[in-house]
C-alpha positions in Angstrom: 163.3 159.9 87.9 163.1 159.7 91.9 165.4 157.0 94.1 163.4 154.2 95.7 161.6 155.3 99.3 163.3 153.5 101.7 161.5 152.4 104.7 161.4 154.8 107.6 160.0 152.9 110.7 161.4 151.4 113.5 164.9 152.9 113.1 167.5 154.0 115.9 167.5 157.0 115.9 163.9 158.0 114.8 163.0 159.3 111.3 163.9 163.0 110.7 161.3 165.2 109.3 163.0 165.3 106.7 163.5 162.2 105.8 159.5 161.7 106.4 159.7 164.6 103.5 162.1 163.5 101.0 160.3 160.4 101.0 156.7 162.3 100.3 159.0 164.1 97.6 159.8 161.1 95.8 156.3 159.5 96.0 155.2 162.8 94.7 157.4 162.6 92.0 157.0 159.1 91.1 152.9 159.8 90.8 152.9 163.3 89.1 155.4 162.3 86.3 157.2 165.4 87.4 160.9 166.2 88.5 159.6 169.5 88.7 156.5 170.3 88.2 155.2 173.5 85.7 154.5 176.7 87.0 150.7 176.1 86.7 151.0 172.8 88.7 153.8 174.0 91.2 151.0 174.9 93.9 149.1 171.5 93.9 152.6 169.6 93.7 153.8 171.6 96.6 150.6 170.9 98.6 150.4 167.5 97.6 154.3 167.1 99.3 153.3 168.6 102.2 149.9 166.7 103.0 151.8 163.5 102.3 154.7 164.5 104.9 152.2 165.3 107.2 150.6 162.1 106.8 153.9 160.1 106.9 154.2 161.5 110.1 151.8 160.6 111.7 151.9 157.4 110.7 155.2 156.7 111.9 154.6 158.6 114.9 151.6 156.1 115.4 153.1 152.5 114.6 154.0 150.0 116.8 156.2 146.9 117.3 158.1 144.9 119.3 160.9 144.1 117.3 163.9 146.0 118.0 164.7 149.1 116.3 167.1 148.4 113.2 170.5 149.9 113.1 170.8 152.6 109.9 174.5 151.9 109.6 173.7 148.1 109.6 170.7 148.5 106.8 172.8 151.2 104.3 175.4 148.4 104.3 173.0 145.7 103.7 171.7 148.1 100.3 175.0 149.0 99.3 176.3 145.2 99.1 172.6 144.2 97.0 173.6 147.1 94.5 177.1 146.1 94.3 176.2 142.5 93.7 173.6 143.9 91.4 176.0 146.0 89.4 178.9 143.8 89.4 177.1 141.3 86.7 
């Protein structure tokens, strides 16, 4: 139905806002049941999207660590080798 939410935080360069909103997209998704949501439920789906990116935001905007920011290059090759390895079989 929706990919898995990959993690967001302490990456070089920052999280896009998009990226803070596909992810709220696939949580969205993942709870509702929906890939696209009914006429009748498009509003609340919609709002519900947008309150989570919000939310996402903020929380990324507010986290802190000390360990140094992960490379995204570095992390995507890391995922594709697991789902190769995973697939090979």
């Amino acid at each position: 139905m929706c990919r898995n939410i990959r993690p967001l935080h302490n990456f070089e360069p920052p999280a896009t806002p998009d990226e803070a909103r596909d992810a709220a997209l696939q949580y969205v998704r993942k709870i509702s049941g929906y890939t696209k949501p009914s006429r009748a439920n498009e509003d609340a789906f919609n709002r519900a999207v947008e309150a989570i990116t919000a939310v996402t935001t903020r929380l990324l905007d507010e986290l802190e660590t000390t360990a140094p920011p992960k490379d995204r290059e570095q992390e995507a090759e890391k995922r594709r080798a697991r789902s190769a390895q995973r697939y090979a079989a």
